[in-house]
C-alpha positions in Angstrom: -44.5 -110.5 -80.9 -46.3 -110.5 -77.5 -47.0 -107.3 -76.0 -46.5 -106.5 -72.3 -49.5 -106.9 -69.8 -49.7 -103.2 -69.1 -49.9 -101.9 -72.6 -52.4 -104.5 -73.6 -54.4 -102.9 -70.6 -54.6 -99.0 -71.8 -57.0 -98.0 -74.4 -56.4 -95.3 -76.5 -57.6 -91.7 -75.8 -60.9 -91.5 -77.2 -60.9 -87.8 -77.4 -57.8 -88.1 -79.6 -59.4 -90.7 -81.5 -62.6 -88.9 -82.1 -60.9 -85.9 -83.2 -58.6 -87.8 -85.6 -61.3 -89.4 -87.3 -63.6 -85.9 -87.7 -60.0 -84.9 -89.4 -59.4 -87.6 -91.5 -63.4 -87.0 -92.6 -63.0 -83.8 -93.1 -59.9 -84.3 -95.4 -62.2 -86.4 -97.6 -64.1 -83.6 -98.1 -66.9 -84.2 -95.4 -68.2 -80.8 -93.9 -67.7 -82.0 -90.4 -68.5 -79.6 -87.3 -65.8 -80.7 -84.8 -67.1 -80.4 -80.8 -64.9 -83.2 -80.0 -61.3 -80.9 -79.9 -60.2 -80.0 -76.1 -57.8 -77.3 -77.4 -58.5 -73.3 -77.0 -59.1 -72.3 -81.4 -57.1 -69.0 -80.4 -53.6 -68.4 -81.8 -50.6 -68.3 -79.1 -50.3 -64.4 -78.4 -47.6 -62.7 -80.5 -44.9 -62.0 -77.9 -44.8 -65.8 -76.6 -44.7 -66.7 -80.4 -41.7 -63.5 -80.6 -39.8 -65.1 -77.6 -39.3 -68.7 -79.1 -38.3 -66.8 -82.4 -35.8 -65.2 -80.2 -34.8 -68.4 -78.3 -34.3 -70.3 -81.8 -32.3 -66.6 -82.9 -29.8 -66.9 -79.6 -29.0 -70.5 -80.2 -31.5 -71.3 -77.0 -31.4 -75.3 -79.0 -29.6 -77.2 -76.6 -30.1 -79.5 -73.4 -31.6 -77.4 -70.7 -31.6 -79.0 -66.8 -34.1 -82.1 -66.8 -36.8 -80.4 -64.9 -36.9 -77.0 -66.3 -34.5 -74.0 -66.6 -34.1 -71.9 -63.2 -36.1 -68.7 -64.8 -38.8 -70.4 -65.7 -39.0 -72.2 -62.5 -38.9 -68.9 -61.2 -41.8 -67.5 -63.1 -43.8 -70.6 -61.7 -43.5 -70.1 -58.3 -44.3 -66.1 -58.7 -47.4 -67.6 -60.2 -48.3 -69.8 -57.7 -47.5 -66.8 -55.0 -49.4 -64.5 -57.0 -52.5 -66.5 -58.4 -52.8 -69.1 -55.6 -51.2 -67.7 -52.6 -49.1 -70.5 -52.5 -45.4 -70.8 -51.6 -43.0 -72.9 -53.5 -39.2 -72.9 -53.1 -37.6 -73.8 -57.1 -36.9 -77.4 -55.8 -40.7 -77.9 -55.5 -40.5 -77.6 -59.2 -40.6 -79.3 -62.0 -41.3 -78.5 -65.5 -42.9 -81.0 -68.0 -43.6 -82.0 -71.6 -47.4 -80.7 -70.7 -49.6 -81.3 -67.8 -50.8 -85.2 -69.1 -46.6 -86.0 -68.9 -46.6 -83.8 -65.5 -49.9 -86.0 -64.0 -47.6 -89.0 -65.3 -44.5 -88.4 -63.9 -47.0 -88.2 -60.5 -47.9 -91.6 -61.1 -44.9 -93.1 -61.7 -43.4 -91.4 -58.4 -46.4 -92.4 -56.2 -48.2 -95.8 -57.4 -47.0 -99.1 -57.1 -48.9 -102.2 -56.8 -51.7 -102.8 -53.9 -52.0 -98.8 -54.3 -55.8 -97.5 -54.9 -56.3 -93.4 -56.1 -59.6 -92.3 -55.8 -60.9 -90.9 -59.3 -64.4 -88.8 -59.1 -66.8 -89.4 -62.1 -67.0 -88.2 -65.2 -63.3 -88.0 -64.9 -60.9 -87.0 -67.7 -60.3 -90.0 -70.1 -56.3 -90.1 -69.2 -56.3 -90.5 -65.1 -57.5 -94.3 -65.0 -55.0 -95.6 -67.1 -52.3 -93.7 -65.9 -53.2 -95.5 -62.5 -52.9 -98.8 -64.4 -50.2 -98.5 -66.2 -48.2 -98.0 -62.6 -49.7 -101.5 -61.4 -52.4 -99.4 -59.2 -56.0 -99.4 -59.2 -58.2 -96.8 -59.7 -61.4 -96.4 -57.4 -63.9 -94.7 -59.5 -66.3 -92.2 -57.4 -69.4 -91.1 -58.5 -70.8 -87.7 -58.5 -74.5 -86.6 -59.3 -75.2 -83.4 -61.6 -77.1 -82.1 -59.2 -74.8 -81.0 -56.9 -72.3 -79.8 -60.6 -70.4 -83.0 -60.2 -68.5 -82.5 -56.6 -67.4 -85.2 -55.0 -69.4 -85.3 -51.4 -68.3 -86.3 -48.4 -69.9 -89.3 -48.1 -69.0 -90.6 -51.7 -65.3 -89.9 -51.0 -65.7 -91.6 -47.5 -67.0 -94.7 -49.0 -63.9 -95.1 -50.9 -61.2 -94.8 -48.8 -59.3 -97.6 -47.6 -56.3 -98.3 -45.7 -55.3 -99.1 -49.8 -55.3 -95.2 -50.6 -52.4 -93.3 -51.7 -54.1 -90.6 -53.7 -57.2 -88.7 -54.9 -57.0 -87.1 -58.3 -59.1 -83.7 -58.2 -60.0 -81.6 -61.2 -61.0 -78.6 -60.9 -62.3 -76.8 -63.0 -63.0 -80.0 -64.9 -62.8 -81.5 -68.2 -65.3 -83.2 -69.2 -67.9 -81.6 -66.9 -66.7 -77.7 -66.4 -67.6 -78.2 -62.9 -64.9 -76.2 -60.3 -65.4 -77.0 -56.4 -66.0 -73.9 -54.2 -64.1 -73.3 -51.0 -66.0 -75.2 -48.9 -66.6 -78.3 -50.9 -62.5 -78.1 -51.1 -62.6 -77.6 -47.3 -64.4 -81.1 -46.8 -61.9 -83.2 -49.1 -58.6 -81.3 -47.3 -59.8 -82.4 -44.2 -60.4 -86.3 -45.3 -56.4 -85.8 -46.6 -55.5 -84.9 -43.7 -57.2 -87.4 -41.4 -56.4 -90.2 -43.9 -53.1 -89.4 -44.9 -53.5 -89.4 -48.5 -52.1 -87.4 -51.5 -54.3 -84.9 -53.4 -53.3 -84.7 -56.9 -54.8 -81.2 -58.2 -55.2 -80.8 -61.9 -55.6 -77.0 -62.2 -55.2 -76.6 -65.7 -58.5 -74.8 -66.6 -58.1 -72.5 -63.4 -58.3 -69.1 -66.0 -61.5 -70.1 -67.4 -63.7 -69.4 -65.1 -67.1 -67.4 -65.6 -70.4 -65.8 -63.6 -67.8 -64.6 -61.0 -66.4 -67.9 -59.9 -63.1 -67.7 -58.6 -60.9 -70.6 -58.4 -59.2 -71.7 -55.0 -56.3 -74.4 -54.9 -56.9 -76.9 -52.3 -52.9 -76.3 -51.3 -53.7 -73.2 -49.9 -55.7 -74.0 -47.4 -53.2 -74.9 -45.1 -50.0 -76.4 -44.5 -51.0 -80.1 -43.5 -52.9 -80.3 -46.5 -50.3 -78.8 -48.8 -47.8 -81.3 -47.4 -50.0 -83.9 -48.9 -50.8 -81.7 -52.5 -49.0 -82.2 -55.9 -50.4 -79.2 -57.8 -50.5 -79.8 -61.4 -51.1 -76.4 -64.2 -49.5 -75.6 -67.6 -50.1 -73.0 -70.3 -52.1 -74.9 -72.6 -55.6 -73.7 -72.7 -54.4 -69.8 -70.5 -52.4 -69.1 -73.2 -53.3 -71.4 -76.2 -50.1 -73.5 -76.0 -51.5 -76.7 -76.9 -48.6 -77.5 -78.6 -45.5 -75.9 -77.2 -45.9 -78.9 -74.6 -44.8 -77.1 -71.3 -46.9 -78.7 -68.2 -45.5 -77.9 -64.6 -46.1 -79.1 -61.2 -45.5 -77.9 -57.0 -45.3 -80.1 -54.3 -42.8 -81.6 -51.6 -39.5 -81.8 -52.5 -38.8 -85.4 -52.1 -41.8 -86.2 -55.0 -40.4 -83.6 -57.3 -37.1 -84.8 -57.0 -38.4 -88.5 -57.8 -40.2 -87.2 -60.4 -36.9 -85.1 -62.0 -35.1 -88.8 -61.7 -38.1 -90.5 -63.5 -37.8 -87.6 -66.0 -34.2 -87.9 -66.7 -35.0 -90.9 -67.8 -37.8 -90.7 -70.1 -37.9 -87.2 -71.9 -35.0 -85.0 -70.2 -36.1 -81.8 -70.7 -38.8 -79.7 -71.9 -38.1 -78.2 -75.3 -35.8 -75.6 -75.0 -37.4 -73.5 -77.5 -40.8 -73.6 -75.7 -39.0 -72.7 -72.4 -38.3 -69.3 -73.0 -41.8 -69.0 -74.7 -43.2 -69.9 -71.0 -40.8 -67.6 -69.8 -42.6 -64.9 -71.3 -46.2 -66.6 -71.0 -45.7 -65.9 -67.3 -43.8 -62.8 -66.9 -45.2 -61.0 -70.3 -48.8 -59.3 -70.5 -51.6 -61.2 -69.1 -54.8 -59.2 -70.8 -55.0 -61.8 -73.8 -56.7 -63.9 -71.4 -59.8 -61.8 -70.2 -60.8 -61.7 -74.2 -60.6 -65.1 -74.6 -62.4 -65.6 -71.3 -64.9 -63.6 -72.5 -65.4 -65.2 -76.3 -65.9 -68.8 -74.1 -68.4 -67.0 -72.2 -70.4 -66.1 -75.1 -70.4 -69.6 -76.8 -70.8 -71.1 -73.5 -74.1 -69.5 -72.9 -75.4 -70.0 -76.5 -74.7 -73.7 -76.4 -75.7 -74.2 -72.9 -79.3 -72.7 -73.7 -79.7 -74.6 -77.6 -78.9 -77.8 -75.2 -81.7 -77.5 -73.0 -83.6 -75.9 -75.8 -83.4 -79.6 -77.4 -86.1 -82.0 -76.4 -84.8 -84.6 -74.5 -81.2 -82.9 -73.4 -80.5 -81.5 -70.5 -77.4 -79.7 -69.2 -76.2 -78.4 -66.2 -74.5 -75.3 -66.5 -70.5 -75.0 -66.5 -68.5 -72.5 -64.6 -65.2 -73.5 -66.0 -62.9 -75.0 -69.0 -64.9 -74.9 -72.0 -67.3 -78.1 -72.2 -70.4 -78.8 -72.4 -71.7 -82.5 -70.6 -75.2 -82.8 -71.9 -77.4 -86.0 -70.1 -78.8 -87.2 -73.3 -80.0 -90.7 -72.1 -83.3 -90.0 -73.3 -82.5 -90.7 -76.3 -81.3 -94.2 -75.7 -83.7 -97.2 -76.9 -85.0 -94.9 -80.3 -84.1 -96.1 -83.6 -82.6 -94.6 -87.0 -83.1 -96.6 -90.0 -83.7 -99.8 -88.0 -80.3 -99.3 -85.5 -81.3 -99.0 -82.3 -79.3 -96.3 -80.0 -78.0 -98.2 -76.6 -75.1 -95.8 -75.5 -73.2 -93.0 -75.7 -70.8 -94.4 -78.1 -73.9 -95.5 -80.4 -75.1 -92.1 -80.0 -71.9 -90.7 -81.3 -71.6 -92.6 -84.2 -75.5 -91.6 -85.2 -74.5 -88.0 -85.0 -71.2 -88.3 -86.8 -72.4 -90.4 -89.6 -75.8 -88.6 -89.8 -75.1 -84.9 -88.7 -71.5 -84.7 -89.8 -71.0 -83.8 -86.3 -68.2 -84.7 -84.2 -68.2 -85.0 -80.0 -67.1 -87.4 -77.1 -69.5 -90.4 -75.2 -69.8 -90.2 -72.0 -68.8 -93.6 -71.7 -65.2 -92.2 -72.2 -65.1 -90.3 -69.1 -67.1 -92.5 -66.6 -70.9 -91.9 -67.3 -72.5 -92.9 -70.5 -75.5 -91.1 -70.2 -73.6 -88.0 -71.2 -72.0 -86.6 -74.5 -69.1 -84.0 -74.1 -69.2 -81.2 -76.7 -66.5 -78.5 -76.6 -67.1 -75.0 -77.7 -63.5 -74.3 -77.9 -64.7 -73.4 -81.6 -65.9 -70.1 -83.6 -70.2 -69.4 -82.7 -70.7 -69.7 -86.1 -69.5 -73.7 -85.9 -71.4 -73.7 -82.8 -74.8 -72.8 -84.4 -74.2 -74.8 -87.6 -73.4 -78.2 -85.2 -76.5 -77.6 -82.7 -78.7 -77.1 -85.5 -77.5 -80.4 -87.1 -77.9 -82.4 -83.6 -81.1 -81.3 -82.7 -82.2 -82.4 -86.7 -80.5 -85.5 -86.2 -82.0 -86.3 -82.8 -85.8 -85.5 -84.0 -85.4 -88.3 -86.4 -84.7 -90.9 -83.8 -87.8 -92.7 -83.1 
C-alpha cells in the first residue's frame, strides 16, 4: 500500500508520544514522574459534569447543527463580549471537536498551495504540520528568551512576503508560557493591517495568567485588525475539559461559514453530550478557576526557582499556561556511561531512562536547546521529578 504525500509528511505529536510511552512505563510498573502531560490534573467541576448527566437523562444524544447548537453559540459570544470586549454575531461562530480541530478547520479554509503562515518559535508542536498538510508552508520565526519569546517587529518583518496569508499567534503560549502585552500586540496588528494578512489567535490559556498579567485579544484592538482575526479558545485547560472535546472559534462570517462546510464533512457536530456541558461551563459559576489559578501559581514558582537552582539550567519565568521551557543546552556534549548528549531529544531519553522522568525536547517545538516540563501535576510529583533531574544531570560528565 503506498501512502499519500501529505501523510508521509506529518510526524506524530511528540507530546502525545512522550506521554504514551511514560504510560505504557508506568503500567509496567516503572515509578515514572510525568512533566510531559499538557492537560490541567483537576477534575471537570461538578455542575459541568451534572449537566452532561442531564443531557444523556433528556435524551440530548442526537445530531445537533454542524457547528454548534444556538445556546452554546450564544454563551460564546457573551464570553467574547464579556472577557474580550469583543463582538460576535452567532454566524461568526463555530463550535469544534477542541481547539487543535478548531485551528484545523482554519487551515483547511485558508491555505492552499504557494500560501506561507508565519509561525513564531518555540511554537506548539501541531501548527507546522497543520500548514503542510493543507499544501502550505510554514515560515518559522524566531524569538529570543530575552524578550519572553515575543515575536519583534523586525523578526516578523523579515518574514513576510507577498506569499503570506497568515500568522499563527499564541498567546499565552504552550510551550513557553510567554503572553504578549498590549503593546507588543499593537506592533503585530498594525503589520496585519498594512500587509493584509490573517492573524490566527490561539487563546486557549488566556485564564492562566499570573503576577497580574492580564490577557488582551489582538481582535480587540480595532476593527481593521479584527476583520483580518480568527480567534481560536475552548474549555480545555479553564475548565479541565480535556476530554469533552469542545474547541470554538470567532471571526468573519465568510471563514466560519467555509469552515461549518469543511466541518459537515469531516466530524459534523460536536458531541452532543459535551454541548450542554459547555453550556453550563460558560453560563454556570466561574470561581473554580481562581483556585486552580492559584494551585498553578504555587507549582509554577516552586519549579521555576528548583530550575535555576540547577547548575547549568536556566529559565525564564512564565506568566501563563502552565509550562516550564528550561535552556538546558549546557548540558549538551557531557557523557553518561560512554553516550554522549547532543540534543534535546538525547537529553530526554537520559532523563527518562535514568531519572524515571518524563518531559518534551525542545526540538519538538522549534528550539532544541530547551526541554518543556509541565507542572499541570500535584507539588509533591513536582518535588520528587526536580529532585531526580538535577541527580541525573550531576552525573553527566
Amino acid at each position: 500500500m503506498r501512502l499519500s504525500d501529505r501523510a508521509k509528511a506529518i510526524k506524530p505529536s511528540p507530546t502525545l508520544a512522550m506521554d504514551a510511552k511514560a504510560k505504557a512505563l508506568k503500567a509496567a510498573g516503572e515509578d515514572i514522574v510525568n512533566f510531559g502531560v499538557g492537560e490541567p490534573d483537576f477534575d471537570t467541576p461538578e455542575n459541568i459534569k451534572e449537566a452532561a448527566i442531564r443531557a444523556i437523562r433528556d435524551g440530548f444524544t442526537k445530531y445537533t447543527p454542524v457547528g454548534g447548537i444556538d445556546e452554546l453559540k450564544a454563551a460564546v459570544v457573551d464570553k467574547f463580549r464579556n472577557d474580550n470586549h469583543l463582538n460576535y454575531e452567532k454566524d461568526e461562530i463555530i463550535v469544534s471537536c477542541g481547539a487543535k480541530h478548531s485551528l484545523y478547520n482554519i487551515a483547511e479554509a485558508l491555505f492552499g498551495p504557494g500560501d506561507e503562515v508565519i509561525i513564531p518559535s518555540p511554537y506548539w508542536v501541531t501548527y507546522p504540520d497543520q500548514v503542510i498538510l493543507n499544501d502550505a508552508t510554514p515560515v518559522i520565526a524566531g524569538t529570543d528568551e530575552k524578550n519572553s519569546f515575543r515575536l519583534e517587529h523586525d523578526a516578523l518583518k523579515e518574514k513576510i512576503s507577498g506569499r503570506t496569508k497568515a500568522l499563527i499567534l499564541n498567546t499565552p503560549s504552550n510551550p513557553t508560557g510567554l503572553a504578549y502585552d498590549r503593546k507588543s500586540l499593537e506592533a503585530i496588528a498594525e503589520m496585519a493591517v498594512r500587509h493584509d494578512f490573517y492573524i490566527i489567535s490561539d487563546e486557549i490559556y488566556e485564564k492562566l495568567t499570573y503576577d497580574g498579567f492580564r490577557h488582551i485579544s489582538i481582535a480587540s484592538l480595532g476593527e481593521e485588525v479584527k476583520k483580518r482575526t480568527i480567534v481560536v479558545n475552548g474549555l480545555s485547560k479553564s475548565h479541565a475539559m480535556t476530554g469533552w472535546r469542545i474547541g470554538f472559534t470567532a471571526g468573519p462570517k465568510d471563514i466560519i461559514k467555509a469552515m461549518t462546510n469543511i466541518q459537515s464533512q469531516s466530524t459534523s457536530n460536536p458531541a452532543s453530550i459535551s454541548q450542554k456541558a459547555a453550556v453550563e461551563a460558560l453560563r454556570g459559576p466561574q470561581d473554580f478557576i481562581p483556585g486552580m489559578v492559584s494551585e498553578f501559581d504555587r507549582r509554577r514558582k516552586y519549579m521555576i526557582g528548583r530550575l535555576n537552582s540547577i547548575k547549568g539550567v536556566s529559565c525564564v519565568t512564565p506568566v501563563g499556561a502552565f509550562y516550564a521551557f528550561p535552556d538546558v543546552s549546557s548540558c549538551y556534549g557531557k557523557k553518561f556511561n560512554g553516550t554522549t548528549i547532543d540534543t534535546s531529544l538525547d537529553l530526554s531519553a537520559y532523563l527518562l531512562e535514568q531519572a524515571k522522568t518524563a518531559l518534551v525536547p525542545g526540538m519538538a517545538f522549534g528550539d532544541d536547546r530547551f526541554i518543556r516540563l509541565s507542572y499541570a501535576t500535584s507539588l509533591e510529583n513536582i518535588k520528587k521529578g526536580l529532585d531526580r533531574l538535577e541527580e541525573a544531570l550531576s552525573k553527566l560528565t
